[in-house]
Backbone as JSON Lines, residues from 0, in Angstrom:
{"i":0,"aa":"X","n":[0.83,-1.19,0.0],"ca":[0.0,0.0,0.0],"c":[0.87,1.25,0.0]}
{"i":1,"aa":"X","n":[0.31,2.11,-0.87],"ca":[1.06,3.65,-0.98],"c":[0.1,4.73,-0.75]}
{"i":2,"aa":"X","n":[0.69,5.65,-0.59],"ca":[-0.13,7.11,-0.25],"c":[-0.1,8.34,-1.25]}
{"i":3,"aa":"X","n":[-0.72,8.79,-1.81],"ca":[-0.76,9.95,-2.36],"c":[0.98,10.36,-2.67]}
{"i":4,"aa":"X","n":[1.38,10.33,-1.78],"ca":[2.9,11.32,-1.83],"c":[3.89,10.29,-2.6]}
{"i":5,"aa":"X","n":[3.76,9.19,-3.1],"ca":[3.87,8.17,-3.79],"c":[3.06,8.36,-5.52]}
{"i":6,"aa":"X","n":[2.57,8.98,-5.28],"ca":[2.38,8.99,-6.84],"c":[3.12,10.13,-8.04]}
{"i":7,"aa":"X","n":[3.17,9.5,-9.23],"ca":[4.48,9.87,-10.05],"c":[3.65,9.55,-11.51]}
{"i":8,"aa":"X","n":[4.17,10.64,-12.13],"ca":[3.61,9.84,-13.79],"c":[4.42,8.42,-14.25]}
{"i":9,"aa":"X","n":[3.32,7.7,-14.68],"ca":[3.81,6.07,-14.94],"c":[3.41,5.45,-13.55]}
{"i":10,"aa":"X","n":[3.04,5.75,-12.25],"ca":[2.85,4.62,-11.21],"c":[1.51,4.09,-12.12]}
{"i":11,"aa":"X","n":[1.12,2.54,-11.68],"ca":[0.74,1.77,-11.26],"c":[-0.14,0.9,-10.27]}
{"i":12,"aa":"X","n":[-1.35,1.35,-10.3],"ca":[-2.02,1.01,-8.66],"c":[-3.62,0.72,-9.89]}
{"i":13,"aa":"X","n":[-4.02,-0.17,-8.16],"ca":[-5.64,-0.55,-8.73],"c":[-6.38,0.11,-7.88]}
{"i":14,"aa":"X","n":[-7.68,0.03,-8.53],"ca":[-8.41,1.38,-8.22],"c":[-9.81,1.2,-8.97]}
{"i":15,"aa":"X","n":[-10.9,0.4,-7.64],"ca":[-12.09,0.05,-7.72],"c":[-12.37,-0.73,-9.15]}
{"i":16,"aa":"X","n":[-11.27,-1.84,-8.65],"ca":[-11.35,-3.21,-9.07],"c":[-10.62,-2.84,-10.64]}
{"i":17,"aa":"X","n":[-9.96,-2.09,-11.46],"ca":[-9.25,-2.06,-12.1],"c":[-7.88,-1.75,-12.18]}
{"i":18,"aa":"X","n":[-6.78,-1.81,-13.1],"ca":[-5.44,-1.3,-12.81],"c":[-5.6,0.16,-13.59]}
{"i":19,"aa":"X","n":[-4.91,0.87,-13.54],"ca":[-4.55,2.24,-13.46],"c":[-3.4,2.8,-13.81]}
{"i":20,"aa":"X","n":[-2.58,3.32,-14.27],"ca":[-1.5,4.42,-14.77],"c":[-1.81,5.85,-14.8]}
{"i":21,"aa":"X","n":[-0.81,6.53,-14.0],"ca":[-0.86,7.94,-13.73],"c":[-0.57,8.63,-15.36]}
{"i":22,"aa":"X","n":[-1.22,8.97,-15.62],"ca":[-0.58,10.07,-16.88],"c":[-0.63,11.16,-16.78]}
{"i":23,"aa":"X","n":[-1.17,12.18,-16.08],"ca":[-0.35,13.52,-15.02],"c":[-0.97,13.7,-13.83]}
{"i":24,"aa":"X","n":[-0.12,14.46,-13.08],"ca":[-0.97,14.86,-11.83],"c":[-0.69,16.16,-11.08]}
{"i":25,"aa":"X","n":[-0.86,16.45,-10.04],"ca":[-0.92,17.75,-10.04],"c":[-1.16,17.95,-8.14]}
{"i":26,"aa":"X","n":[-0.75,18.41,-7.12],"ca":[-0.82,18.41,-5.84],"c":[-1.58,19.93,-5.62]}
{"i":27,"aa":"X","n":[-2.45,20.33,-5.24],"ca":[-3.02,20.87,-5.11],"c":[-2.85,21.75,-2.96]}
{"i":28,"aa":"X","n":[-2.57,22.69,-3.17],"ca":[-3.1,22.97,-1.52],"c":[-3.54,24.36,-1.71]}
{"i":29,"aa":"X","n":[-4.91,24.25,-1.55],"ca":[-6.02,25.35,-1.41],"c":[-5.87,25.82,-0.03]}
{"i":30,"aa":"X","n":[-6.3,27.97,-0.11],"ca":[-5.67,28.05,1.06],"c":[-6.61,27.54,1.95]}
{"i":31,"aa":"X","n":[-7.97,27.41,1.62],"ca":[-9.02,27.0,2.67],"c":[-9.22,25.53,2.51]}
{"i":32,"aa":"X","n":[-9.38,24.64,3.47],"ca":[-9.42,23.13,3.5],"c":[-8.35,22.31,3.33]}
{"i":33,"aa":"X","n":[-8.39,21.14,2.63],"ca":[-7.25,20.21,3.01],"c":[-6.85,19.73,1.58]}
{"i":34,"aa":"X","n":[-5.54,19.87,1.75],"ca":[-4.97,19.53,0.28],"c":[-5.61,18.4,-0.31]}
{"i":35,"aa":"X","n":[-5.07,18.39,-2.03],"ca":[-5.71,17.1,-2.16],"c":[-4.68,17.01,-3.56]}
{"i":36,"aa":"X","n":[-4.82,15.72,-4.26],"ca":[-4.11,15.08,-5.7],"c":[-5.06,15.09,-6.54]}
{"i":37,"aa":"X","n":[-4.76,15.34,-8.04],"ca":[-5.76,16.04,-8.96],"c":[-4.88,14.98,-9.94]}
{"i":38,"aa":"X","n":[-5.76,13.82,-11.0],"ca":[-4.41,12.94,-11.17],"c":[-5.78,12.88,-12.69]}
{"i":39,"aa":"X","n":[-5.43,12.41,-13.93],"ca":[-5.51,11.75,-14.9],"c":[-5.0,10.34,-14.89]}
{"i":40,"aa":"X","n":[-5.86,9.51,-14.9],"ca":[-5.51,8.31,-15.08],"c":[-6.18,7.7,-15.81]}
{"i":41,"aa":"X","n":[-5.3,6.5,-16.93],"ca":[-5.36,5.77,-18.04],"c":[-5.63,4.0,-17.19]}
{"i":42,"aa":"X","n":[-7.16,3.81,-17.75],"ca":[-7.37,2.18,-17.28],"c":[-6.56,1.02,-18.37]}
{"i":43,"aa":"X","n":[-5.52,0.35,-17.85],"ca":[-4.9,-0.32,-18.49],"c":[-5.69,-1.52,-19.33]}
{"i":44,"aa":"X","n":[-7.05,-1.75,-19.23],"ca":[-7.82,-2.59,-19.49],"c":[-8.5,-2.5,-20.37]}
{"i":45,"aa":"X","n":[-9.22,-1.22,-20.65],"ca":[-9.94,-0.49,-21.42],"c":[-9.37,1.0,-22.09]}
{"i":46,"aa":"X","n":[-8.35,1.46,-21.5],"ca":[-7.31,2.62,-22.6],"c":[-8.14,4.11,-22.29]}
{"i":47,"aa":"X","n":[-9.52,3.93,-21.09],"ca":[-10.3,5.09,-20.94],"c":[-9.68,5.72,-20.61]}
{"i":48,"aa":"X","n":[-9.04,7.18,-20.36],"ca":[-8.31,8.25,-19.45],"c":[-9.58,8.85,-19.01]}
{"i":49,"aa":"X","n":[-9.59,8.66,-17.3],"ca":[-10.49,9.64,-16.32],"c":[-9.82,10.74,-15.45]}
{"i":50,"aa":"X","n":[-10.38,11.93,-15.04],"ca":[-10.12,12.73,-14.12],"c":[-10.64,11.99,-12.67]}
{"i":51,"aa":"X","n":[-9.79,12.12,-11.6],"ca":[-9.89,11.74,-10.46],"c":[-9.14,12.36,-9.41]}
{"i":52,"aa":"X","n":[-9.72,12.51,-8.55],"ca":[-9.21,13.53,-7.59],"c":[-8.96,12.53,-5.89]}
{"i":53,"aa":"X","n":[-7.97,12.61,-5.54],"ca":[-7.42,11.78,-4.19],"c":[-7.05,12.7,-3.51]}
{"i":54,"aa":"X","n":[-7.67,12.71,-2.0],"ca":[-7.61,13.39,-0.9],"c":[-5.68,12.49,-0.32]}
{"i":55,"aa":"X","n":[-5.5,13.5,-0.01],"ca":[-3.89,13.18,0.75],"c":[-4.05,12.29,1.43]}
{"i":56,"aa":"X","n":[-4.78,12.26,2.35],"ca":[-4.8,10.91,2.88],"c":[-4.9,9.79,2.52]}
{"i":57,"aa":"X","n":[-5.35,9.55,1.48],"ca":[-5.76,8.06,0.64],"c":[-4.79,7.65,0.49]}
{"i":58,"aa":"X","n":[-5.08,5.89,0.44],"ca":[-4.22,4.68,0.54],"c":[-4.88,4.41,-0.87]}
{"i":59,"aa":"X","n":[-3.42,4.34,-1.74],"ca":[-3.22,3.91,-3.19],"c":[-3.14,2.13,-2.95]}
{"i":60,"aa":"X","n":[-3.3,1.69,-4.09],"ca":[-2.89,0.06,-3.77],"c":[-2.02,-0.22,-4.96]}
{"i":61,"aa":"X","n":[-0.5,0.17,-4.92],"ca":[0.79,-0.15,-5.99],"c":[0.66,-0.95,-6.09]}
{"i":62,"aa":"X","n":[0.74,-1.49,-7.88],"ca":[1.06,-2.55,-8.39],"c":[1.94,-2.56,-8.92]}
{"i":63,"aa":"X","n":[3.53,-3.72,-9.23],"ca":[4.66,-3.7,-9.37],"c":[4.24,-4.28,-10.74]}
{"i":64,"aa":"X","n":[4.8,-3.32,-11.78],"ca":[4.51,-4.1,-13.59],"c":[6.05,-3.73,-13.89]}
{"i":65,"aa":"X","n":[6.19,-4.92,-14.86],"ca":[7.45,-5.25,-15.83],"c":[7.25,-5.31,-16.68]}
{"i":66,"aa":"X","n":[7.82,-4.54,-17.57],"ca":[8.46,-4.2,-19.23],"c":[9.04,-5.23,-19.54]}
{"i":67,"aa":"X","n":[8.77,-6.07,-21.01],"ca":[9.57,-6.42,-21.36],"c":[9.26,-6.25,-23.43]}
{"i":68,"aa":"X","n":[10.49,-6.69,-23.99],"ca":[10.7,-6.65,-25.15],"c":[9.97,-7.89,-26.05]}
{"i":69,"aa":"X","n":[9.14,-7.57,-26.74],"ca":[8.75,-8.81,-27.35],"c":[8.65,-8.77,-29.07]}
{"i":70,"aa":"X","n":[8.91,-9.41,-29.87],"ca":[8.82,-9.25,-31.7],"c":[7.5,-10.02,-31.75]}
{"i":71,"aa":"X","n":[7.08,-8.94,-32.71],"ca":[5.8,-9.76,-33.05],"c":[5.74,-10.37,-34.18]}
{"i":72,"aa":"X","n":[5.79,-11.8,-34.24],"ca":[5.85,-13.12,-35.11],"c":[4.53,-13.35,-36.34]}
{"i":73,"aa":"X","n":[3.24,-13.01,-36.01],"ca":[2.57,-13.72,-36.81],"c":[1.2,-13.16,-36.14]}
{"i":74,"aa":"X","n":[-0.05,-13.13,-36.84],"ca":[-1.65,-13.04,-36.65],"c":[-2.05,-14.81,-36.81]}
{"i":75,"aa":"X","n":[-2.83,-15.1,-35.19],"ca":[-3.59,-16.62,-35.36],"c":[-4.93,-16.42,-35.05]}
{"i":76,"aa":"X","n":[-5.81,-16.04,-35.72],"ca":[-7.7,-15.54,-35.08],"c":[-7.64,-14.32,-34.85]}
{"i":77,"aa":"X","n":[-7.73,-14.3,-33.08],"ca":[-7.72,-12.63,-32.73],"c":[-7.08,-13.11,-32.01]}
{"i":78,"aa":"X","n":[-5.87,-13.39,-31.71],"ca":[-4.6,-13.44,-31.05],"c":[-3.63,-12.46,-32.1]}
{"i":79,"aa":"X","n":[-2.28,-12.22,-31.77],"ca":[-0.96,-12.08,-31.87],"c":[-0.16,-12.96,-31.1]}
{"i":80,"aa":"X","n":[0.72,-13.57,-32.35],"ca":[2.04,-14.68,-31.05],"c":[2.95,-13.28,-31.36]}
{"i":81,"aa":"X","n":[3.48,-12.85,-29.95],"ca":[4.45,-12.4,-29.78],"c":[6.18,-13.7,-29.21]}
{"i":82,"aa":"X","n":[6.89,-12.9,-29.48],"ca":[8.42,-13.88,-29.22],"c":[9.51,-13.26,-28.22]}
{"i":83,"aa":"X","n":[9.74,-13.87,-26.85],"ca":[10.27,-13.18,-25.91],"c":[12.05,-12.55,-26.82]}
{"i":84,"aa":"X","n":[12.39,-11.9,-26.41],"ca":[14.01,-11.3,-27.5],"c":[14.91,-12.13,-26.66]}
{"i":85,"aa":"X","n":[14.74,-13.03,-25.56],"ca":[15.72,-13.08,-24.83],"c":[15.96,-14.59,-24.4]}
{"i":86,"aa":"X","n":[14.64,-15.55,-24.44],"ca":[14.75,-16.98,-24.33],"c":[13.94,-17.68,-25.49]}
{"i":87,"aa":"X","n":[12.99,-16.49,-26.47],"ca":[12.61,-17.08,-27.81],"c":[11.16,-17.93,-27.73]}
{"i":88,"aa":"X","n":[10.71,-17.3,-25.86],"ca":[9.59,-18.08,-25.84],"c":[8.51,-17.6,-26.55]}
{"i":89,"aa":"X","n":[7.77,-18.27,-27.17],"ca":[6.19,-17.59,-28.1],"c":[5.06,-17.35,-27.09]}
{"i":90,"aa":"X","n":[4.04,-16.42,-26.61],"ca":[2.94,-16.5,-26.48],"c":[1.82,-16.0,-27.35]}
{"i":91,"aa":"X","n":[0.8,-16.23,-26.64],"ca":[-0.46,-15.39,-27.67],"c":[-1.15,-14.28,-26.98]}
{"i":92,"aa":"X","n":[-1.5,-13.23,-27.44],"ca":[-1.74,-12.13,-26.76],"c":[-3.26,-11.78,-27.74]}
{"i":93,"aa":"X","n":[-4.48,-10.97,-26.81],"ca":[-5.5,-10.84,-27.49],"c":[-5.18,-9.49,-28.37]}
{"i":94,"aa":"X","n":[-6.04,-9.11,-29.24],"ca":[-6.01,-8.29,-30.02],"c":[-6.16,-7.08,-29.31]}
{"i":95,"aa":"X","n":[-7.36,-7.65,-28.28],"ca":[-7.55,-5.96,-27.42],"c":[-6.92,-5.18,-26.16]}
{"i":96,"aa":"X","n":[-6.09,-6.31,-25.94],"ca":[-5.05,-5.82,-25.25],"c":[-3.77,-4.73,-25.65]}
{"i":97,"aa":"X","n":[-3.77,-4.8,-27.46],"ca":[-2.58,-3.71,-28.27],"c":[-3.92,-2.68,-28.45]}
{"i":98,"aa":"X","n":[-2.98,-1.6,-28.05],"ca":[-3.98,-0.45,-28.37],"c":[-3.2,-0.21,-30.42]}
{"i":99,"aa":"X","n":[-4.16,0.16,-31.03],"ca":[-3.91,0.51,-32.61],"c":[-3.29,-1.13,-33.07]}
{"i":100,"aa":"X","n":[-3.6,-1.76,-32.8],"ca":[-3.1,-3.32,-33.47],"c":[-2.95,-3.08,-35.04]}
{"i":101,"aa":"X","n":[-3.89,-2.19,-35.64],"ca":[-3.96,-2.54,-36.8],"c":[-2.69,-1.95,-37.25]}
{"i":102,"aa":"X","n":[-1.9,-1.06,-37.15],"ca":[-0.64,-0.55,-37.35],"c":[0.47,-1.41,-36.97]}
{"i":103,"aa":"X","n":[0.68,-2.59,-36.42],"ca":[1.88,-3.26,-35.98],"c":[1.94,-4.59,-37.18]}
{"i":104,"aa":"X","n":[2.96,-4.4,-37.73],"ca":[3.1,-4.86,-38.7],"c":[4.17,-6.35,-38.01]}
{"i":105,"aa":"X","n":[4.21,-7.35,-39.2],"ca":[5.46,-8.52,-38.18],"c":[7.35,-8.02,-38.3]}
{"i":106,"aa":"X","n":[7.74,-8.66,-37.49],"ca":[8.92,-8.29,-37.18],"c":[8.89,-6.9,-36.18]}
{"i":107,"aa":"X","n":[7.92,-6.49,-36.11],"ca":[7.55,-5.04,-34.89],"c":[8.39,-5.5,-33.41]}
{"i":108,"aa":"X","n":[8.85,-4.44,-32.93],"ca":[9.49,-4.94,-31.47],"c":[8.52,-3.96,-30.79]}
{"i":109,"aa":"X","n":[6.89,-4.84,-29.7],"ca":[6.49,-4.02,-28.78],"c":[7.07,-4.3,-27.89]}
{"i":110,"aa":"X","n":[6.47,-3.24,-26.8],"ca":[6.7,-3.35,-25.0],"c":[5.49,-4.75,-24.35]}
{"i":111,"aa":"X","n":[5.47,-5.22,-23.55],"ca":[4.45,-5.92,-22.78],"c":[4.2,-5.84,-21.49]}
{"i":112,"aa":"X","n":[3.82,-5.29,-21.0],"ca":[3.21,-4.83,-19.34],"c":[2.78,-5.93,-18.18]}
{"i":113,"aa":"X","n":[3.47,-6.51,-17.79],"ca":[3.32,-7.9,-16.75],"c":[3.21,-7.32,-15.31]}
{"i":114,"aa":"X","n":[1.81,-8.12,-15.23],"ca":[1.66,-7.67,-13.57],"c":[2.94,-8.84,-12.88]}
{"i":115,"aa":"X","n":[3.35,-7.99,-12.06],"ca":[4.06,-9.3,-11.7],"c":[3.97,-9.98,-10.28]}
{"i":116,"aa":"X","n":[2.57,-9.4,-10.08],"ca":[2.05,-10.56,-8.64],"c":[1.66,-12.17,-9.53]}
{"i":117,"aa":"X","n":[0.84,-11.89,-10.66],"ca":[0.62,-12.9,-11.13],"c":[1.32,-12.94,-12.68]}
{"i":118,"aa":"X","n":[2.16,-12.62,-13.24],"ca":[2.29,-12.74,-14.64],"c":[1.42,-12.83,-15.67]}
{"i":119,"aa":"X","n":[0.14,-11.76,-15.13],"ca":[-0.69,-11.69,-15.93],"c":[-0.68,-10.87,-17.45]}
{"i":120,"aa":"X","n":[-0.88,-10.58,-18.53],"ca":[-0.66,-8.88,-19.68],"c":[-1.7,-8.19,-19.13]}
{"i":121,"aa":"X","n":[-0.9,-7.28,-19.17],"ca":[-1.87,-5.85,-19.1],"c":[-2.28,-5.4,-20.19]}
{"i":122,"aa":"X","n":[-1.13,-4.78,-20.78],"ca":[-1.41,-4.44,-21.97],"c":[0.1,-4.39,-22.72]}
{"i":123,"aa":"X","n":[-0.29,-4.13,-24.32],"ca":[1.26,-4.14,-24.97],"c":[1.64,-2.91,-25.46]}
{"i":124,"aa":"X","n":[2.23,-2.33,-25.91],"ca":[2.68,-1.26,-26.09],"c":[3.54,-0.89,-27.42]}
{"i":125,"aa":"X","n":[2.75,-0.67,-28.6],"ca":[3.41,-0.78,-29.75],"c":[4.52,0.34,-30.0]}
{"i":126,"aa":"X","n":[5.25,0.4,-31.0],"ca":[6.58,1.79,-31.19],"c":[5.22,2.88,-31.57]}
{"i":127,"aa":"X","n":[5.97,4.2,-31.27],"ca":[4.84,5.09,-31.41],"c":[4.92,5.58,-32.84]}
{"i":128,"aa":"X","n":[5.64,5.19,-33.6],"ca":[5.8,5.46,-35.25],"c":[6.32,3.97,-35.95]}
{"i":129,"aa":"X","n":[5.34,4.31,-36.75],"ca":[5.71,2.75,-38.25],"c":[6.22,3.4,-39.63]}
{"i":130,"aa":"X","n":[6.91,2.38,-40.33],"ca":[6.72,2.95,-41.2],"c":[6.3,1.76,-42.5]}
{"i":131,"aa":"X","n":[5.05,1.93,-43.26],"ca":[4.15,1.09,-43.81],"c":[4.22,1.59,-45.16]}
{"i":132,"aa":"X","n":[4.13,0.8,-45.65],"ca":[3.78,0.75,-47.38],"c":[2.44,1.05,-48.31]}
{"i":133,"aa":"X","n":[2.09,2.03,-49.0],"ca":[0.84,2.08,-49.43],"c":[0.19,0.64,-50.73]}
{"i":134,"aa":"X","n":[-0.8,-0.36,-50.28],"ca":[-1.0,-0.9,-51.19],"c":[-2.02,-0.53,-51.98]}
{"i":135,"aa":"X","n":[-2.91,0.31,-51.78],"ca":[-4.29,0.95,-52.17],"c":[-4.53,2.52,-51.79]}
{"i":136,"aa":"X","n":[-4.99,3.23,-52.82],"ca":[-4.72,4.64,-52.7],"c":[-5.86,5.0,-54.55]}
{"i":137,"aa":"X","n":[-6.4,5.94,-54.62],"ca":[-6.35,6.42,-56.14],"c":[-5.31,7.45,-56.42]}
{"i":138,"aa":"X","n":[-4.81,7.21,-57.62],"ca":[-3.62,8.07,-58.32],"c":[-3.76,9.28,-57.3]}
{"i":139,"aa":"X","n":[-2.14,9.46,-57.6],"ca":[-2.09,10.8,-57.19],"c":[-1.99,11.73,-58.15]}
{"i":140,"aa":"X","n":[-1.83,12.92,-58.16],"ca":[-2.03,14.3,-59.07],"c":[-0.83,14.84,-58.55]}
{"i":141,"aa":"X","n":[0.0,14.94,-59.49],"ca":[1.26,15.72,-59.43],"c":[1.43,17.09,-59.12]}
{"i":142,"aa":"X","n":[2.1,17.33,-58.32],"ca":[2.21,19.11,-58.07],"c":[0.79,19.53,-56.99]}
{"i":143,"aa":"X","n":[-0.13,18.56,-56.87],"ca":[-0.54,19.29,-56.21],"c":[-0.43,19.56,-54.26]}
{"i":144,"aa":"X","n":[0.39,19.71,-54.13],"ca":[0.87,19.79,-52.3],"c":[0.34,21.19,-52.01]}
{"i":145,"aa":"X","n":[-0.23,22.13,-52.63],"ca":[-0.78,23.52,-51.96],"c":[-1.48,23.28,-50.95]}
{"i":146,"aa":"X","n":[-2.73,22.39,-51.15],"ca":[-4.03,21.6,-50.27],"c":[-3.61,21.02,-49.39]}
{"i":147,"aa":"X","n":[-4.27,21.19,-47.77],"ca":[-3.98,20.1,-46.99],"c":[-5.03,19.17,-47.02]}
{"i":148,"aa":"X","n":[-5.84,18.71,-48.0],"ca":[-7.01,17.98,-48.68],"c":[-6.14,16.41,-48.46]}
{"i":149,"aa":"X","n":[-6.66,15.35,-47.55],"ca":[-6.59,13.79,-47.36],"c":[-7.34,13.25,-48.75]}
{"i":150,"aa":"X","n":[-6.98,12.11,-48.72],"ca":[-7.39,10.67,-49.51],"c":[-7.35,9.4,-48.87]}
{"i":151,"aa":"X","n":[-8.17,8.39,-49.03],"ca":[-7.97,7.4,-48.02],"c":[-6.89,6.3,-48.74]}
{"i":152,"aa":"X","n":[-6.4,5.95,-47.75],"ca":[-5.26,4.83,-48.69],"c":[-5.09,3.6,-47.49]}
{"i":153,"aa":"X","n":[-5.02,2.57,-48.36],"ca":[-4.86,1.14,-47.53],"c":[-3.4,0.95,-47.13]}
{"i":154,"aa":"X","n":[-2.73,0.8,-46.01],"ca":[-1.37,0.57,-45.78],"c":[-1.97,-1.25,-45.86]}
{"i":155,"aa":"X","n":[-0.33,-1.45,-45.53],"ca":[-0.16,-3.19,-46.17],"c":[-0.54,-4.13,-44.74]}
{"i":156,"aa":"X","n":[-0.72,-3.58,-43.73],"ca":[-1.38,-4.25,-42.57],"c":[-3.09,-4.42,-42.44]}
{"i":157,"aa":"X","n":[-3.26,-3.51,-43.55],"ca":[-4.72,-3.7,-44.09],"c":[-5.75,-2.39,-43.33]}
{"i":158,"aa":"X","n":[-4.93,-1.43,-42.59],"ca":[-5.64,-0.19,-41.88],"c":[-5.86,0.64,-43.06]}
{"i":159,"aa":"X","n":[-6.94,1.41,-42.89],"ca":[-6.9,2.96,-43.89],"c":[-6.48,3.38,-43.1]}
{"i":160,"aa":"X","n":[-5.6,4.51,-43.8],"ca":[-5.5,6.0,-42.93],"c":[-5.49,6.99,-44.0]}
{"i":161,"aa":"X","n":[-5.51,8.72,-43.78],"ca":[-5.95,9.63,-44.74],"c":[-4.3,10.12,-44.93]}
{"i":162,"aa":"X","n":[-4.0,10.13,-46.21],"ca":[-2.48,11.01,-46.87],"c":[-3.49,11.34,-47.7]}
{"i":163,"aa":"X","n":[-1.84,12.92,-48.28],"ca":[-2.12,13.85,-49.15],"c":[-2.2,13.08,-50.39]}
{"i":164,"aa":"X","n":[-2.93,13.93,-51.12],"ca":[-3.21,13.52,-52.31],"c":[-1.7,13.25,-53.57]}
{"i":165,"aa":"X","n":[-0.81,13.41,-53.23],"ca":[0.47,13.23,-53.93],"c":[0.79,11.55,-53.47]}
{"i":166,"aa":"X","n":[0.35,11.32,-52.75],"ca":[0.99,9.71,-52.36],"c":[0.25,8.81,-53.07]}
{"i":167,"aa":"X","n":[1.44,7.68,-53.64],"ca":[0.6,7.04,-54.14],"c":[0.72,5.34,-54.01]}
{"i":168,"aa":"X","n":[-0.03,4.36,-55.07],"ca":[0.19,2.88,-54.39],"c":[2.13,2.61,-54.68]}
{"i":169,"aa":"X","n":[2.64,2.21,-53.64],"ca":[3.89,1.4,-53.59],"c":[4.64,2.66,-52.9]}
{"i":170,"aa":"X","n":[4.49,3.82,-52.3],"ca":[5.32,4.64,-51.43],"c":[5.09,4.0,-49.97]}
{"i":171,"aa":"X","n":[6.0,4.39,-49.56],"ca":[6.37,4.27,-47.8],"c":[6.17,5.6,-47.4]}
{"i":172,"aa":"X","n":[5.12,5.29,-46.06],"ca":[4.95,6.25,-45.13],"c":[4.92,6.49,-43.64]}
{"i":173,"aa":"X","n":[5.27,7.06,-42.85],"ca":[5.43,7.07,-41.78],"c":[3.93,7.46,-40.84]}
{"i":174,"aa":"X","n":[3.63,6.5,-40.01],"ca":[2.51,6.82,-39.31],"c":[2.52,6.78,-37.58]}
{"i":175,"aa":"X","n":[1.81,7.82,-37.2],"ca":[1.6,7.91,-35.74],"c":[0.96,6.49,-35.12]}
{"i":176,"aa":"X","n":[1.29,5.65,-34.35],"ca":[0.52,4.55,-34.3],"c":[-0.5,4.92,-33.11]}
{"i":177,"aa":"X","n":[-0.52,6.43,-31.76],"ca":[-1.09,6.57,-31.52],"c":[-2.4,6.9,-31.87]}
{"i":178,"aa":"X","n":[-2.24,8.19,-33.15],"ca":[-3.27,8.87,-33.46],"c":[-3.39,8.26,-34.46]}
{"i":179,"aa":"X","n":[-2.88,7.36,-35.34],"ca":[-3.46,6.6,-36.66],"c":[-3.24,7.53,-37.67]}
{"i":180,"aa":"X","n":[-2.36,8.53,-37.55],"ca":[-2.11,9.77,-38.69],"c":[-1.26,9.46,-39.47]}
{"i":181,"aa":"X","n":[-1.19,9.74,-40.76],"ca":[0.38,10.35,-41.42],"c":[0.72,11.78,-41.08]}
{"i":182,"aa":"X","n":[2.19,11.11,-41.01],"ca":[3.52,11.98,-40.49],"c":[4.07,12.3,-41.63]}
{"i":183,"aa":"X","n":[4.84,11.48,-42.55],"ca":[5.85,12.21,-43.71],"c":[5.77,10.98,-44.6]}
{"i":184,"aa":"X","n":[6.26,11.25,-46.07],"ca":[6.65,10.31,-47.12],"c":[7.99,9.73,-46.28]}
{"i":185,"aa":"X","n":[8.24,8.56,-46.68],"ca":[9.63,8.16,-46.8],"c":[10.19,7.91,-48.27]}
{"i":186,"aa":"X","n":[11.62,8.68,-48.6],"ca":[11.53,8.23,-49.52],"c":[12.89,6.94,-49.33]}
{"i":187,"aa":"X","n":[12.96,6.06,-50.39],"ca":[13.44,4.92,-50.65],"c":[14.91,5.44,-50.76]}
C-alpha cells in the first residue's frame, strides 16, 4: 500500500477493481481546506483516461509491472504470437489488449506490461511510429501539395488511414501509431 505522496507519472495502482496508470498529476493545496491530488488516469484494461481527484490521505494500492521486449511473429484468429528477444519463448496475446493493433506490422518490437504478482498482460505497447507501405490509394495528381485535402489509402497491414493527395500505391509512409495519422513520405 502507498499514499498519495507516492504517486508519479507512470505509477501503477488498482483502483475500484481495475489497474490504473498515472498520466499527469498535479498536488493541489487550497488556502481554505485540506490539500488534495488532482491525477488523470489511463485504465490499463480499457485505454479510458479519467479525471480523479485523491484526498492526501488516501491509501493507493501499488502494483509492481514489468516491461519487457517482445517481436511480433505472426496473426492466429484474434490473437498475436508475440516472441520473448531473450529466451525465444512464443505467447499469444489478445487483439484488445494492443492499443492501434492494426498498425503493428510482423517483425515489430512491442513493450508488454506484466503484472508481476501474477504474470498476468496488461497491456502491450506498440513503437509510437511505423513505417508502412501504401498498397491501395487512387492516383495521385502531381504538383498538387498547396491543399492540406486527405485521400484514403490502404497501408499493407490492411488499416486505412488519410495522406495527401500526392501519395501514391507502392510509397512508404510514416505513421503515428497513436493517433493513426500520417507523419511524412519516406523516400526509398
Amino acid at each position: 500500500m502507498g499514499t498519495t505522496s507516492d504517486i508519479k507519472k507512470g505509477l501503477t495502482f488498482r483502483h475500484n477493481g481495475d489497474i490504473f496508470q498515472i498520466v499527469e498529476f498535479l498536488h493541489v493545496k487550497p488556502g481554505k481546506g485540506n490539500a488534495f491530488v488532482r491525477t488523470k488516469i489511463k485504465s490499463l484494461s480499457t485505454g479510458k483516461v479519467l479525471d480523479n481527484t485523491f484526498p492526501t490521505s488516501a491509501k493507493i494500492d501499488i502494483v509492481r509491472v514489468e516491461r519487457r521486449t517482445y517481436q511480433y511473429l505472426y496473426r492466429e484468429g484474434d490473437s498475436l504470437i508475440l516472441m520473448d528477444q531473450e529466451n525465444y519463448e512464443q505467447i499469444p496475446v489478445l487483439l484488445e489488449l494492443i492499443p492501434n493493433a492494426q498498425f503493428v506490422k510482423e517483425e515489430d518490437i512491442v513493450e508488454v506490461l506484466f503484472n508481476t504478482e501474477d504474470e498476468s498482460i496488461l497491456q502491450v505497447v506498440p513503437p509510437s511510429t511505423t513505417i508502412l507501405e501504401i498498397t491501395y490509394t487512387e492516383p495521385g495528381i502531381k504538383g498538387d501539395t498547396a491543399t492540406n485535402t486527405l485521400k484514403p489509402a490502404t497501408v499493407e497491414t490492411g488499416a486505412e488511414v488519410r495522406v495527401p493527395l500526392f501519395i501514391n500505391t507502392g510509397d512508404f509512409v510514416k505513421i503515428d501509431t497513436v493517433t493513426g495519422s500520417y507523419m511524412e513520405r519516406i523516400r526509398n
